[in-house]
Structures are given as C-alpha cells and as structure tokens.
C-alpha positions in Angstrom: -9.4 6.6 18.4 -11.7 6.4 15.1 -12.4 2.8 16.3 -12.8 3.5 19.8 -15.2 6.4 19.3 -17.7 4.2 17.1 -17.3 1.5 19.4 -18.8 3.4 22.0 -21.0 5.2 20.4 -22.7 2.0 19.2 -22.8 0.6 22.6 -24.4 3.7 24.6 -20.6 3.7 26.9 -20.5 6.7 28.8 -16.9 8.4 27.7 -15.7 8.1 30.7 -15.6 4.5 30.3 -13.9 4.8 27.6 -10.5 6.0 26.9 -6.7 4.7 26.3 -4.5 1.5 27.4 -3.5 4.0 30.4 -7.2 5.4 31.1 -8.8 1.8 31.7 -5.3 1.0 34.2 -5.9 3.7 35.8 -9.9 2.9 35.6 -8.8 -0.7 37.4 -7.0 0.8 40.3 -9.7 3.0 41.5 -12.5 0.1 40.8 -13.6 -1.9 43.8 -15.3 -4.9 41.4 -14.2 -7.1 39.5 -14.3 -6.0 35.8 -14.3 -6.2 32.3 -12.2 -4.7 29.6 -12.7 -4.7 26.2 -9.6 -3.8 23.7 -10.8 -2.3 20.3 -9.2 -2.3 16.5 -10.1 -1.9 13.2 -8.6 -4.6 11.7 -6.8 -8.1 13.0 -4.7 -9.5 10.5 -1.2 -11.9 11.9 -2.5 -10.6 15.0 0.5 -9.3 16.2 -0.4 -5.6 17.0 -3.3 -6.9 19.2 -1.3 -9.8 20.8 1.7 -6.2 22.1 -2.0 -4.1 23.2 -3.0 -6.8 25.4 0.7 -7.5 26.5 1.5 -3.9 27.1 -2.1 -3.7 28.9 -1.6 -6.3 31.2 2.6 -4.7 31.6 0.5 -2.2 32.6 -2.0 -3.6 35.0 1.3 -5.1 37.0 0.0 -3.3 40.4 -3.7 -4.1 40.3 -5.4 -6.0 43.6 -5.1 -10.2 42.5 -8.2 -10.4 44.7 -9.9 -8.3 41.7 -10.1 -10.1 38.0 -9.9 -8.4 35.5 -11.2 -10.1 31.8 -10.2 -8.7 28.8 -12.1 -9.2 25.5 -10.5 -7.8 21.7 -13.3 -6.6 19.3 -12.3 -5.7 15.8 -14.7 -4.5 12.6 -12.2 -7.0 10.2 -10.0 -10.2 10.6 -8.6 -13.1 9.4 -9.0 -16.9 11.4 -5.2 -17.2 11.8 -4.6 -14.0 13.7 -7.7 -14.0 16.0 -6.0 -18.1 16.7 -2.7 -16.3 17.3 -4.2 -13.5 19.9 -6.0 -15.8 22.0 -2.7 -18.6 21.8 -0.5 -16.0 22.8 -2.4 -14.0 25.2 -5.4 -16.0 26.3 -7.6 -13.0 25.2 -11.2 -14.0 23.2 -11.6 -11.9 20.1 -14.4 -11.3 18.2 -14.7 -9.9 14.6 -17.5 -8.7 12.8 -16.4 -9.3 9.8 -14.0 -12.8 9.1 -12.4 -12.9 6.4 -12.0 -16.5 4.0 -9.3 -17.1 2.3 -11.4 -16.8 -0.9 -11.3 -13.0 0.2 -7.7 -12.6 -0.5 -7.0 -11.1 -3.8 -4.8 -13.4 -5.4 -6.9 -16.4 -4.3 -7.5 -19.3 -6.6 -11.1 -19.1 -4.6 -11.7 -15.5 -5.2 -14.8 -14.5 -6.8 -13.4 -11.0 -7.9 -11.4 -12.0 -11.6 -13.5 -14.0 -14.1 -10.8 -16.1 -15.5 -7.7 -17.6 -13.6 -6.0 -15.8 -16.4 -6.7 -12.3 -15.5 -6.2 -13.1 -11.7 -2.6 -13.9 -12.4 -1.8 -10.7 -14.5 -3.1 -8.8 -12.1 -1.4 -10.5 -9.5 1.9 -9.9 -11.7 1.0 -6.2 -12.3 0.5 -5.7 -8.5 3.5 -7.7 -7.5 5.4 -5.7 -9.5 4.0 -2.3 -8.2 4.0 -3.8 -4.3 7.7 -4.8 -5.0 8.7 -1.2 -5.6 6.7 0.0 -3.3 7.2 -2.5 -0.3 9.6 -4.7 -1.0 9.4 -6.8 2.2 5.9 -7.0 1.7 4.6 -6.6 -2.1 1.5 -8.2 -0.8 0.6 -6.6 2.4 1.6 -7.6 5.6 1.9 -11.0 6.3 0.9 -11.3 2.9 -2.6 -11.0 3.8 -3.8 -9.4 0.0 -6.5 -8.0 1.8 -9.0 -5.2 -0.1 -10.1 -3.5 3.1 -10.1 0.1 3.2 -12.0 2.1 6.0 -12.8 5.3 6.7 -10.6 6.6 8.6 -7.4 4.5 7.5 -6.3 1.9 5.2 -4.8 -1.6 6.7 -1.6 -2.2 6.2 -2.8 -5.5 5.7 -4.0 -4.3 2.3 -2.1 -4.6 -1.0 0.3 -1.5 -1.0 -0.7 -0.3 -4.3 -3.7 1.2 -2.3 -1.7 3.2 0.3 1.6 3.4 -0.2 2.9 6.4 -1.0 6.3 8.1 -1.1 7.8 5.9 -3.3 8.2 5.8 -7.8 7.3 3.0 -9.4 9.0 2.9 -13.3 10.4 6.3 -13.0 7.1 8.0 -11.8 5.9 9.1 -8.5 3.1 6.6 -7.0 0.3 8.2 -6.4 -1.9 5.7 -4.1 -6.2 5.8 -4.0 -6.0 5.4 0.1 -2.8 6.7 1.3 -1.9 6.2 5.4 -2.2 9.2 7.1 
C-alpha cells in the first residue's frame, strides 16, 4: 500500500486508478478499451512474490472480454537481474527497477566495496552467519540468499540479512533486538 501510494503520487494517477489486485479486475470489466496495468513492489529479489501477483492477477482476470488486451507491466524501487529474468520467464510480464542491484551489492561479495580488507569481510560474514543462523535458520542470509542491505521506509525486505529485522528470536542466550524489525 506504502508502495502503491508513492507510485501514484509520483505519477499524478487519480486514486481511483489505483487500488488492489481486485480493484483493477474489477476496473477491467467495466472498461470498454484496451488497457494497461501496472503491478507495483518495493523490492524484487528470486522474484517469486511478483511472478504469484501477476499469476493471481491474471486467475483473477479469468472472465474479462478476449477482444480486450490487457498488458501488464511490474515496477519495483529495488531488484536484483535474476528475479526480474525469472518474472518475465515465468509470466511474460516486463519489469522495471529503479534501482538494480550487482552482485558487488551483496554483502558478503568478494566485489563489495563496503569491508576494506577480504579479511574483515569474512568475519563479518562469520559473525552474521552465525547471528542469521539462530535467527533464520533456513535462510541466515536472507532469502534466497540475496545478502541484501536494503531497508525502506516503510518495511525491511526479507531479502535483507536477518540480523536487521528479525526479531522474536535469542541469539547466545539473549533476546535479539533487530535495528529494522518487520512489522
């Protein structure tokens, strides 16, 4: 919704152009054009969550007139090349990013420009591994094992290294306390 609001905000969209996967089907029926629908996220990481929008959009759209096309476009602030591949390989949707991450951007990447000696990238990689491990066990890294550092305002990616949101959980006998927890 956070997403959505900026989104059209930024682009002058009326708000009643705007609105949930159930809105814009409902939108399509009453149309008499042809159309455009653009899907908005935050982030786009495996891809997965948008690749079930568009397929739950389109479950959705089941009924609409053949004889009226319907293209649907994904927009997201963050993502990474693999997942934006995945959504438009499994869905045949376009999505754009304004923000791609490299793979230098991942945290633990021998290419990131964030630790000044390989040294201190793999202790912190060990420290965090350890945390993420108590924390998320499936996915010490964050999901997919993306080691993203993206946090925004109105949520942290669970894309992101765990020791920045998870909460809930002790790590060494003490309750972790994250800087971003998911709300």
């Amino acid at each position: 919704a956070s997403m959505l609001y900026s989104y059209r905000t930024a682009n002058q969209l009326s708000p009643h152009l705007t609105g949930s996967l159930e809105q814009a089907q409902e939108f399509l029926k009453r149309t008499t054009s042809p159309s455009v629908v653009v899907l908005v996220d935050d982030f786009v990481g495996s891809g997965g969550t948008f690749v079930n929008g568009v397929r739950r959009f389109e479950s959705l759209l089941g009924s609409r007139r053949p004889d009226l096309p319907c293209t649907i476009y994904g927009v997201a602030t963050v993502g990474v090349r693999q997942g934006i591949e995945s959504v438009l390989a499994e869905t045949g949707v376009r999505c754009f990013v304004a923000d791609e991450l490299a793979s230098g951007d991942r945290a633990f990447a021998p290419d990131s420009d964030i630790f000044s000696t390989d040294g201190d990238r793999l202790e912190a990689e060990s420290i965090c591994r350890a945390i993420g491990e108590a924390l998320e066990p499936k996915q010490p890294f964050g999901f997919d094992d993306c080691q993203s550092l993206v946090v925004f305002e109105h949520r942290c990616p669970n894309n992101t290294l765990p020791v920045f949101y998870k909460e809930g959980r002790s790590y060494q006998g003490r309750e972790w306390v994250p800087l971003f927890p998911r709300v």
